[in-house]
C-alpha positions as CSV (number, residue, x, y, z in Angstrom):
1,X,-28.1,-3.2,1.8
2,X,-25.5,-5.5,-0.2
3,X,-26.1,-9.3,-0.4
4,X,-22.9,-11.2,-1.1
5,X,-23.1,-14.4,-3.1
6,X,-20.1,-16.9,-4.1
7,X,-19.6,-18.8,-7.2
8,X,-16.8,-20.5,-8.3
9,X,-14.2,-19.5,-11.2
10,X,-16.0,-21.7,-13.9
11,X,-19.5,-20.6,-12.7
12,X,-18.4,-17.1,-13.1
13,X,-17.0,-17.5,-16.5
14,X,-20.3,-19.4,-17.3
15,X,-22.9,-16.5,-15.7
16,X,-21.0,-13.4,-15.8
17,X,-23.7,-11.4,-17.5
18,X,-25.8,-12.2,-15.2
19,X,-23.1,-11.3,-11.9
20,X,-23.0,-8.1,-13.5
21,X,-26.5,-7.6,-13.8
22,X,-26.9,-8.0,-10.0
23,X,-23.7,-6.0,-9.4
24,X,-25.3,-3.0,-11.2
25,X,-27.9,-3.9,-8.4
26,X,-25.2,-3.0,-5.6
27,X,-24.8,-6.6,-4.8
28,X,-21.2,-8.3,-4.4
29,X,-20.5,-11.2,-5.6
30,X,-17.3,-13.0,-4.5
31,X,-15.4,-15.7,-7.1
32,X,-13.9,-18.5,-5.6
33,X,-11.0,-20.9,-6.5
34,X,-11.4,-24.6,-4.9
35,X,-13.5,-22.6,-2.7
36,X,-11.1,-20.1,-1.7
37,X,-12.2,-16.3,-2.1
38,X,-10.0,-15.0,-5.2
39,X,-11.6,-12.3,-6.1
40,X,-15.0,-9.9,-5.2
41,X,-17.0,-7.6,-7.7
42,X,-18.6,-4.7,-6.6
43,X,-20.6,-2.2,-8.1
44,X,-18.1,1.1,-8.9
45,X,-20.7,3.5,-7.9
46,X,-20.9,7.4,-9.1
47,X,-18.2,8.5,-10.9
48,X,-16.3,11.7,-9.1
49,X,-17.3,15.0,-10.2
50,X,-15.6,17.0,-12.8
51,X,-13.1,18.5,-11.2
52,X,-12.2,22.1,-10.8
53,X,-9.0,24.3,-11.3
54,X,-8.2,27.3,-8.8
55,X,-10.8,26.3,-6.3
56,X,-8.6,27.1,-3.6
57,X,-7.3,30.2,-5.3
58,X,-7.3,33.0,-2.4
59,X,-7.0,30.3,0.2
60,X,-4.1,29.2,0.1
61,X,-0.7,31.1,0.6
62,X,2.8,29.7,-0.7
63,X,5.9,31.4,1.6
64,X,8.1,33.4,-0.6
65,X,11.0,30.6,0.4
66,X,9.0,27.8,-0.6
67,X,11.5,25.9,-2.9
68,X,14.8,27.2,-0.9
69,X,16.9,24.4,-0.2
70,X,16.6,22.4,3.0
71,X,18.6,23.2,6.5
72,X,21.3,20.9,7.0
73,X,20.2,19.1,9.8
74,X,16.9,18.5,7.7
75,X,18.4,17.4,5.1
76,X,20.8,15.2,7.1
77,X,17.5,13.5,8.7
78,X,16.0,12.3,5.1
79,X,19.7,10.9,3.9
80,X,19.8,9.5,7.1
81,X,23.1,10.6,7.8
């Protein structure tokens, strides 16, 4: 569970070692401007995995007319003519 605390722009500037430090401890802290909400930090979480090339290979199948040029009345729909 995330507990969300508020602090104002200088108080921020002032403590942000320590706003990080409970970021990293998936709270959210929001900064405020003349008590207005300006801005929120939030833990980014785990990175994405590494990713992989040709996981789809054998899955997927490209038609032979795949970069043949668009029928008229298509292409007469996306110039809006």
């Amino acid at each position: 569970m995330t507990f969300m605390s508020t602090v104002n722009i200088h108080a921020a500037k002032t403590h942000l070692s320590r706003l990080i430090d409970e970021v990293a401890e998936a709270e959210e802290v929001v900064i405020a401007n003349a008590g207005r909400p300006v801005a929120r930090l939030v833990p980014i979480g785990n990175p994405p995995g590494k990713r992989v090339l040709g996981r789809l290979e054998g899955r997927l199948k490209v038609p032979r007319d795949f970069d043949a040029s668009l029928p008229d009345d298509v292409l007469a729909a996306f110039e809006e003519r």
